[in-house]
TILUM-309480 format. One line per field, with one value per residue (C-alpha): y, x, z; residue number from 1; residue in one letter. Coordinates in steps of 0.2 Angstrom, whole numbers, plus 5000, padded with zeros to 4 digits. Layout:
BEGIN
yy	(Y,...);
xx	(X,...);
zz	(Z,...);
k	(NUM,...);
r	(a,...);
//
This chain:
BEGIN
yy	(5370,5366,5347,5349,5357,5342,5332,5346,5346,5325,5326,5343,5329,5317,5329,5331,5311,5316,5332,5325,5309,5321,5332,5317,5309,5321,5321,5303,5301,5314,5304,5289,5296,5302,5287,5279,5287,5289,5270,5267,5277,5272,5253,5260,5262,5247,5235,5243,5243,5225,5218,5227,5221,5203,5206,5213,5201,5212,5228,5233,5233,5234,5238,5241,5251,5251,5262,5254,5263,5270,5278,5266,5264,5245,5239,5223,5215,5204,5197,5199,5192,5209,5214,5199,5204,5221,5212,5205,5217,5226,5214,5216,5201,5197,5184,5180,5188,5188,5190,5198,5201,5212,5219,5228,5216,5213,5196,5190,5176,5173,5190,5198,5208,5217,5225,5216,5218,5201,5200,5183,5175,5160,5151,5135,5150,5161,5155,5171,5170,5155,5166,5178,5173,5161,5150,5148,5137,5127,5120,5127,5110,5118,5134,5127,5122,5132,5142,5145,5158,5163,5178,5187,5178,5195,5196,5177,5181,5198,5184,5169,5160,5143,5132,5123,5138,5144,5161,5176,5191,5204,5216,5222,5217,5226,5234,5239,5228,5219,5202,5189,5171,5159,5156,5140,5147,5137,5145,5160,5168,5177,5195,5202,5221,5233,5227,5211,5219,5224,5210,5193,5178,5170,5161,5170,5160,5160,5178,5183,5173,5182,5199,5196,5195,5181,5166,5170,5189,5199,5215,5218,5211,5210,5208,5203,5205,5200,5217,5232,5243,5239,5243,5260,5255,5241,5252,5263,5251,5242,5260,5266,5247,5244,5263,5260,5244,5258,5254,5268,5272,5285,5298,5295,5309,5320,5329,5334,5352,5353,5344,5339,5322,5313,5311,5294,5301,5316,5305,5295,5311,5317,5298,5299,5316,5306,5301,5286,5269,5253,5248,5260,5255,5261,5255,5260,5256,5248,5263,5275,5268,5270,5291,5294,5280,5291,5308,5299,5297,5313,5316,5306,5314,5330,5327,5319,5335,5345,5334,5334,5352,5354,5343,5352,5368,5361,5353,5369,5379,5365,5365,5384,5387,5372,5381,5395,5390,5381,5394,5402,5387,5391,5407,5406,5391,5401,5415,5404,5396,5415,5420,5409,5412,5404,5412,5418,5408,5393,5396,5397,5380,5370,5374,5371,5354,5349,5353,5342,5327,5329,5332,5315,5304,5309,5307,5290,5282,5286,5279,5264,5264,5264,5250,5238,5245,5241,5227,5223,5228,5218,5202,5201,5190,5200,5186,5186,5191,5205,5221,5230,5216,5230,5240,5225,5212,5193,5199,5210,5228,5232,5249,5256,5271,5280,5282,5300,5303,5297,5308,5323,5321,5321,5336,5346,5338,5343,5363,5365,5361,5370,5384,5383,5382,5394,5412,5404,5399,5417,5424,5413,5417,5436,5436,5447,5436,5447,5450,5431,5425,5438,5430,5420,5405);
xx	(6442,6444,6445,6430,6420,6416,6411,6398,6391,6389,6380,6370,6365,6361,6348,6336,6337,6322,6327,6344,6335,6322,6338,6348,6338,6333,6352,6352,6339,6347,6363,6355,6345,6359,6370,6359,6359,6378,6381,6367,6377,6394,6388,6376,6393,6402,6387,6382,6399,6401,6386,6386,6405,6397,6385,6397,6410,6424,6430,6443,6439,6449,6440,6449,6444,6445,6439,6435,6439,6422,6423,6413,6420,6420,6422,6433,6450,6455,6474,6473,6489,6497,6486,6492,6508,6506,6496,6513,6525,6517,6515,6496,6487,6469,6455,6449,6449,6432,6430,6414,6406,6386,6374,6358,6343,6323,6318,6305,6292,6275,6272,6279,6296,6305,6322,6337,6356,6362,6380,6390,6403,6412,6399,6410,6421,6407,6407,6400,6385,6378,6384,6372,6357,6347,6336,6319,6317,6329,6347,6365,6369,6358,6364,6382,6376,6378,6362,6359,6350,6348,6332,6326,6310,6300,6303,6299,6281,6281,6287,6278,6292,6298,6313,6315,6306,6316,6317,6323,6334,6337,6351,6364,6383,6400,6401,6383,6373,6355,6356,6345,6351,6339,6343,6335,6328,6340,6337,6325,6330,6325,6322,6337,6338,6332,6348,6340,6327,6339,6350,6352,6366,6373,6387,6401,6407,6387,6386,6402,6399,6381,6389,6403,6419,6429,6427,6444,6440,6428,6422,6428,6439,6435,6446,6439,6449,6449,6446,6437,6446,6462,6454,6459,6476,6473,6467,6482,6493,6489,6486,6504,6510,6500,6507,6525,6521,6517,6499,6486,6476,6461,6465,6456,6458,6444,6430,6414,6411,6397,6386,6376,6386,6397,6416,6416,6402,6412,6428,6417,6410,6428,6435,6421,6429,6447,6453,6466,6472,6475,6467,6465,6461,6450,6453,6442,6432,6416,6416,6421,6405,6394,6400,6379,6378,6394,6381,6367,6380,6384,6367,6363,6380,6372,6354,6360,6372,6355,6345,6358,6361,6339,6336,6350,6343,6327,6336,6347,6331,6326,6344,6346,6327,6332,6347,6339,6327,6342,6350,6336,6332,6350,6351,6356,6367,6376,6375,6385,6398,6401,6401,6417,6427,6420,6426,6415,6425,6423,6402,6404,6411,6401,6385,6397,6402,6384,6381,6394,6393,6374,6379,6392,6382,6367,6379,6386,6369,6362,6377,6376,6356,6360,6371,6359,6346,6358,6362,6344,6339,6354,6346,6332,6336,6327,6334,6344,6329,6324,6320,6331,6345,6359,6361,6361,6376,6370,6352,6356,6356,6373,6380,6395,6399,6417,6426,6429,6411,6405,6418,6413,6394,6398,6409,6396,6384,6395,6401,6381,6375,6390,6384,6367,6372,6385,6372,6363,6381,6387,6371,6375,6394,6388,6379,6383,6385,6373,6359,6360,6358,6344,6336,6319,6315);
zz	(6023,6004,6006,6018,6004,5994,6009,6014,5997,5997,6013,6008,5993,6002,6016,6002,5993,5985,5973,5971,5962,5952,5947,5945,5934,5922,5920,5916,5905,5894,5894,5892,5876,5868,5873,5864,5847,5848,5850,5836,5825,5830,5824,5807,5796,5800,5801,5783,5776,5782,5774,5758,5756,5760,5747,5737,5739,5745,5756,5744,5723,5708,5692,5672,5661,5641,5628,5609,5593,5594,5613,5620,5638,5642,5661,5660,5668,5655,5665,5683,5684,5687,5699,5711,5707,5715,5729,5733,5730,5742,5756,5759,5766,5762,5765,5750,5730,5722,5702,5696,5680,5682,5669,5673,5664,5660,5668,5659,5664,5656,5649,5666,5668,5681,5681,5690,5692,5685,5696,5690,5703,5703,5714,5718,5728,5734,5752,5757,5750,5759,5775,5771,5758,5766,5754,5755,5739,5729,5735,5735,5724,5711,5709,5703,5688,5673,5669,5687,5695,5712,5715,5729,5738,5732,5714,5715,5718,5708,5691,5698,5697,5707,5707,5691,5679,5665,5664,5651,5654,5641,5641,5632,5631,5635,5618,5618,5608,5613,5618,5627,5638,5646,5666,5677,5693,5706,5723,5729,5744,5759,5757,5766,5763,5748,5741,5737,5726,5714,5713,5708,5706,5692,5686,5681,5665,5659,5660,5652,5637,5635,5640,5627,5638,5636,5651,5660,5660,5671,5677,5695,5706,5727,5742,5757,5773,5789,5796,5789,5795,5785,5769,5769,5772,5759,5746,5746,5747,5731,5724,5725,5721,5704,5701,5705,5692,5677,5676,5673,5687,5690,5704,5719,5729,5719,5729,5727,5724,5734,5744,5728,5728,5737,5735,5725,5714,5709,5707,5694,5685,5682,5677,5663,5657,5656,5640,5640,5629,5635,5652,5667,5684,5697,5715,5728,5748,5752,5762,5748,5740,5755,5757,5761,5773,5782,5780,5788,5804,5803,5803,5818,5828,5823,5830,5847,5852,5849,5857,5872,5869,5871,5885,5895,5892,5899,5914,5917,5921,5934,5939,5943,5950,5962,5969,5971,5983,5989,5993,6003,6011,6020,6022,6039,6038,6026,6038,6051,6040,6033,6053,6058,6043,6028,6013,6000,5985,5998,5997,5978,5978,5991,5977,5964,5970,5974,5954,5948,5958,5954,5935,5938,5945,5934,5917,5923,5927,5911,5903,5913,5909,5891,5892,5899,5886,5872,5880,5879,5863,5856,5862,5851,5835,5820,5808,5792,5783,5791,5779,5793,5786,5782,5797,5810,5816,5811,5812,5830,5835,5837,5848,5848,5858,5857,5873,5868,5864,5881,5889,5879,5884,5901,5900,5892,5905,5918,5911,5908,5924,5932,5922,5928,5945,5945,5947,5964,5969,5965,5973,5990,5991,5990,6003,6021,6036,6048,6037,6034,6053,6053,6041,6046,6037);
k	(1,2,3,4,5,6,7,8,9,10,11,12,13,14,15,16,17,18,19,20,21,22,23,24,25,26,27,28,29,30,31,32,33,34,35,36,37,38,39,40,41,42,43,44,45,46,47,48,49,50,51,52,53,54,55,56,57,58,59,60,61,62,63,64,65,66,67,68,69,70,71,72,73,74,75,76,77,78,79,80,81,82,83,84,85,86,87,88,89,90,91,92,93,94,95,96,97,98,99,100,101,102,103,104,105,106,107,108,109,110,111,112,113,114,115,116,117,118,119,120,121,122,123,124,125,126,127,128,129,130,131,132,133,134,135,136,137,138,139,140,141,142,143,144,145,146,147,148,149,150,151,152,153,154,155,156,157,158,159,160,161,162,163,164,165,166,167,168,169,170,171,172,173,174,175,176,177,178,179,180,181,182,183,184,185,186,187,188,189,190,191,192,193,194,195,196,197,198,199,200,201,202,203,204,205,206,207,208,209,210,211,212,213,214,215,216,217,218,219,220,221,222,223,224,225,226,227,228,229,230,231,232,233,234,235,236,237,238,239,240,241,242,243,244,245,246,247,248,249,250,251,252,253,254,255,256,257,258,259,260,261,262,263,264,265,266,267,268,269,270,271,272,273,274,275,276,277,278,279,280,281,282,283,284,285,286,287,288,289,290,291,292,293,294,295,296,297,298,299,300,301,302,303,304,305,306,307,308,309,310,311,312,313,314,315,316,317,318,319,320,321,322,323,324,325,326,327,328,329,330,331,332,333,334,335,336,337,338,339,340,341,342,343,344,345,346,347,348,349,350,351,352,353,354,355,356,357,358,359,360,361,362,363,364,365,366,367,368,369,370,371,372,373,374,375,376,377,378,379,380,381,382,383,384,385,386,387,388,389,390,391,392,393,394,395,396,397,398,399,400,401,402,403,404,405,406,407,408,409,410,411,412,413,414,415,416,417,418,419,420,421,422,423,424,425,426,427,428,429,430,431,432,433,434,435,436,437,438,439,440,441);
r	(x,x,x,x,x,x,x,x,x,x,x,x,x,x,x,x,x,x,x,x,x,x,x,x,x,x,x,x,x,x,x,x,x,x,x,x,x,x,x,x,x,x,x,x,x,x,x,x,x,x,x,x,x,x,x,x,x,x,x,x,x,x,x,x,x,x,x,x,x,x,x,x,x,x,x,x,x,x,x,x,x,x,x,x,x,x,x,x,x,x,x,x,x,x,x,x,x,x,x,x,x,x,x,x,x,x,x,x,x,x,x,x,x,x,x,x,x,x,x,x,x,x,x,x,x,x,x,x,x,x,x,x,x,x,x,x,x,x,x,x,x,x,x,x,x,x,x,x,x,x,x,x,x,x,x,x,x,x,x,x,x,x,x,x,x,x,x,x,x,x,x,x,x,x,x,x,x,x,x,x,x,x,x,x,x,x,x,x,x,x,x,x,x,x,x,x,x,x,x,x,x,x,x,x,x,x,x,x,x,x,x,x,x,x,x,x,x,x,x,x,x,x,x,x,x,x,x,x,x,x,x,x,x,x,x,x,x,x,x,x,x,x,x,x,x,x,x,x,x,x,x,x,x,x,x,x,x,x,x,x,x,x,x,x,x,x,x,x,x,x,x,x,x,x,x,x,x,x,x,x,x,x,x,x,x,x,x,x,x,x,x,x,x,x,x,x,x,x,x,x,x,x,x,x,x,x,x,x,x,x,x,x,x,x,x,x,x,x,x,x,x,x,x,x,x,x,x,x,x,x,x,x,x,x,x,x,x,x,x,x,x,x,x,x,x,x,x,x,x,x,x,x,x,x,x,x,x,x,x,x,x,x,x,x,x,x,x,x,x,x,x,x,x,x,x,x,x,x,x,x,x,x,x,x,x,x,x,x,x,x,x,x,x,x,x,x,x,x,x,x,x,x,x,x,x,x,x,x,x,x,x,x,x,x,x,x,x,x,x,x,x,x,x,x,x,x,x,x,x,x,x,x,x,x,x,x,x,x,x,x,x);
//
């Protein structure tokens, strides 16, 4: 009789079409919801991380350290040379190795001024950035001349600036002290993210000579890799090689205290207590740097197990009111069954059964719904200038849902609408074979 069970409950299913769809798919639009923010959260970090490290020019960075006689801390790399050494020595791989200088600066234009981060590269190498600036005025020809500069479409209009306009930018050098240098406004580009509010591209050569590094030296060094993934890897790699080589390193294993700041925040707090000589190097993640953008996925975990947790509950109460009239709707067939030898665990299972192949086929049609909405969704081309620019894939919607995540929300699907079920079912198996058949419908 136990093999027979589950074929009883399919057909039982499929006698009432109507409340197996209603029950159904209330199950699968719960799935499909939840789905849904799981996959959009399982894609948030690594399409972040992935265009921040473009923007950034790397996955993995090296930055050195000096303090001057007078304690002023001075961010510099002045002979990489020994950094490559430990790159091979450790036989790590990598895409390409970007050297960047920055400095935080007042544009000024014609009486008007805004605040920008001034981020040199070697622009003859920086490949990535025609990947993912597109310019709206001026030419990449331009931009590799010396004075260059390339703005963001926005702060263009907030200056009045066009291609060609000599502009101002005050700031002060490595060691502290105010100084100016005149930049030719070479390319303004699309407004790709918040990021490109804030930041703007020079030459790396230019600016060191205004911030007062020598043309050879800079401020940070980036490794872009094939895969993102391997950064960790990566990172800890060259961390243990440069520190088998004798340099000084930071720690990179502090934590935050609380949840007042993140991880890489309180590594920097506690690297500003150290006191060293010579150079010391930090090395650190894209990801290391984006710890909040890993919070706001926790975030989103979080709020789809309580939406799935509070559409279930709703569900469950539509689940166990069904069953109960289920079961009074066959009294008397249960009477029978009872009558030539059914057993009352046997009941207890044909309702159980009908609750998890509805809970089954309810879970994998939402899943399979969510997959042509994301599908969908990941049609539409919001472009490379989108404000949206940091959390898409080339301009996309992106999803990505675990394997394991889709088989927990089907398991707790699939325990909750059991337990929903499980009191009619309990009710039903109880149930006395004579008072049943006496029973009138």
């Amino acid at each position: 009789m136990n093999r027979i069970v589950p074929k009883i409950a399919l057909r039982n299913l499929s006698r009432q079409k109507k409340r197996s769809i209603l029950l159904g798919g209330a199950i699968a639009f719960g799935i499909m919801i939840v789905t849904l923010i799981n996959g959009f959260a399982g894609a948030f970090i690594t399409n972040v991380s992935e265009n921040f490290a473009y923007l950034m020019a790397g996955h993995v960075f090296v930055q050195g350290q000096e303090k001057s006689a007078s304690g002023k801390r001075i961010s510099v790399i002045r002979d990489d040379a020994i950094i490559f050494n430990a790159v091979e020595n450790a036989g790590i791989k990598y895409k390409t190795a970007t050297k960047a200088s920055e400095v935080m600066a007042t544009i000024v234009f014609e009486g008007k001024s805004i605040r920008q981060n001034l981020t040199g590269l070697e622009m003859d190498k920086s490949a990535f950035l025609k990947e993912r600036l597109m310019l709206k005025q001026g030419t990449w020809e331009d931009t590799m001349k010396p004075d260059a500069i390339i703005i963001s479409e926005k702060i263009a209009k907030k200056l009045n600036v066009l291609p060609g306009d000599r502009i101002t930018a005050q700031f002060q050098t490595v060691t502290g002290q105010n100084n100016v240098a005149d930049f030719t406004v070479a390319g303004i580009s699309a407004d790709v993210s918040i990021v490109g509010s804030v930041m703007a591209y020079v030459n790396l050569a230019y600016l060191n000579a205004a911030i007062g590094i020598g043309p050879s030296e800079y401020m940070s060094l980036g490794f872009m890799l094939d895969n993102l993934k391997d950064a960790a890897s990566f990172s800890d790699k060259l961390f243990t090689s440069m520190k088998g080589m004798g340099l000084q390193l930071f720690d990179r294993t502090k934590q935050a205290e609380n949840g007042s700041s993140t991880p890489f925040m309180a590594m920097l707090r506690s690297q500003n207590q150290e006191t060293w000589s010579g150079t010391k190097y930090r090395v650190y993640t894209i990801d290391d740097q984006l710890a909040q953008a890993k919070q706001i996925v926790v975030a989103l975990d979080t709020a789809s197990l309580v939406i799935l947790i509070v559409l279930f509950a709703i569900v469950m109460i539509g689940i166990t009111n069904t069953f109960r009239m289920v079961m009074y709707e066959r009294i008397r067939e249960i009477g029978t069954m009872r009558a030539v030898g059914v057993q009352r665990s046997e009941i207890r299972s044909l309702f159980l059964y009908e609750a998890f192949f509805l809970a089954l086929g309810g879970a994998l049609s939402g899943i399979l719904a969510a997959f042509i909405v994301t599908n969908l969704l990941s049609l539409i081309n919001f472009g490379m200038n989108s404000p949206a620019f940091l959390i898409l894939k080339n301009g996309h919607l992106s999803f990505f849902l675990p394997p394991l995540r889709a088989l927990a929300n089907i398991t707790i699907i699939a325990v909750l609408t059991l337990f929903a079920a499980y009191f009619p079912a309990r009710a039903a198996a109880k149930m006395e074979p004579a008072v049943a058949l006496r029973t009138l419908k």
